[in-house]
C-alpha positions in Angstrom: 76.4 -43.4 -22.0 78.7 -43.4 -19.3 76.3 -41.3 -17.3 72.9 -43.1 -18.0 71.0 -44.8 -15.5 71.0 -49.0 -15.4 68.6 -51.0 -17.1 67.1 -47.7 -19.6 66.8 -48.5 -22.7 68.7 -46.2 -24.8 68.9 -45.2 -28.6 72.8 -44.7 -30.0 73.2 -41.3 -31.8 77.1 -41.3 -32.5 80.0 -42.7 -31.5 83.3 -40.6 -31.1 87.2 -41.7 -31.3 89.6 -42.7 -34.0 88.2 -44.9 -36.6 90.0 -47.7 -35.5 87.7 -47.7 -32.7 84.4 -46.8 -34.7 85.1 -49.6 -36.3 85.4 -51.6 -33.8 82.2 -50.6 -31.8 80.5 -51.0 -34.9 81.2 -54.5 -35.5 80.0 -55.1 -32.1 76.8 -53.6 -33.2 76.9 -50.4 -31.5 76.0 -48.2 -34.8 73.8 -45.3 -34.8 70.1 -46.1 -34.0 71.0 -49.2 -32.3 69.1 -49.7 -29.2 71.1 -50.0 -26.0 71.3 -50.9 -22.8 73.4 -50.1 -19.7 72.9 -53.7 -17.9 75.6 -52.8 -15.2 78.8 -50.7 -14.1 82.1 -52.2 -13.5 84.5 -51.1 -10.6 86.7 -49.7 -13.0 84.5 -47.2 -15.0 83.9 -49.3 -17.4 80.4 -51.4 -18.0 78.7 -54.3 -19.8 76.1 -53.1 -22.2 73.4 -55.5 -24.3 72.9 -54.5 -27.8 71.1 -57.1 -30.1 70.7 -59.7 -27.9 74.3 -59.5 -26.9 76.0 -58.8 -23.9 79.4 -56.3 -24.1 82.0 -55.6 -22.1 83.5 -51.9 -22.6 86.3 -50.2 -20.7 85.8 -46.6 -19.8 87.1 -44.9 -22.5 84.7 -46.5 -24.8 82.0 -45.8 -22.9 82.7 -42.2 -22.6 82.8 -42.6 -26.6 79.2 -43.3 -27.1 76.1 -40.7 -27.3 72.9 -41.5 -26.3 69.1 -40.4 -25.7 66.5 -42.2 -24.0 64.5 -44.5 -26.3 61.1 -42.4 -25.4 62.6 -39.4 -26.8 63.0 -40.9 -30.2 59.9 -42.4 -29.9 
């Protein structure tokens, strides 16, 4: 995710880390399947992301922990 353009709708496949942090992402709603969106970069590496009508903050690291495709390829 960390690399994916702005504004593309994307399609969560996994999410890597220790479960404490699974858990976490998935209580945010960022579960395999969920559609995702890169809305914009922060200076830090980090980014906000909208999933289910929400907006999310994530630092670099937990970027870098999620996998992604673009939505037309599941399609």
């Amino acid at each position: 995710m960390a690399s994916c353009p702005v504004d593309e709708q994307r399609v969560l496949l996994r999410a890597e880390g220790d479960l404490r942090m699974r858990r976490r992402l998935a209580a945010l709603g960022l579960r395999r399947g969920a559609p995702v969106t890169l809305m914009m970069r922060t200076s830090g590496g980090g980014a906000v992301v909208s999933v289910a009508g929400a907006r999310i903050a994530l630092d670099r690291s937990m970027l870098s922990s999620l996998h992604t495709v673009s939505a037309e390829a599941v399609a």
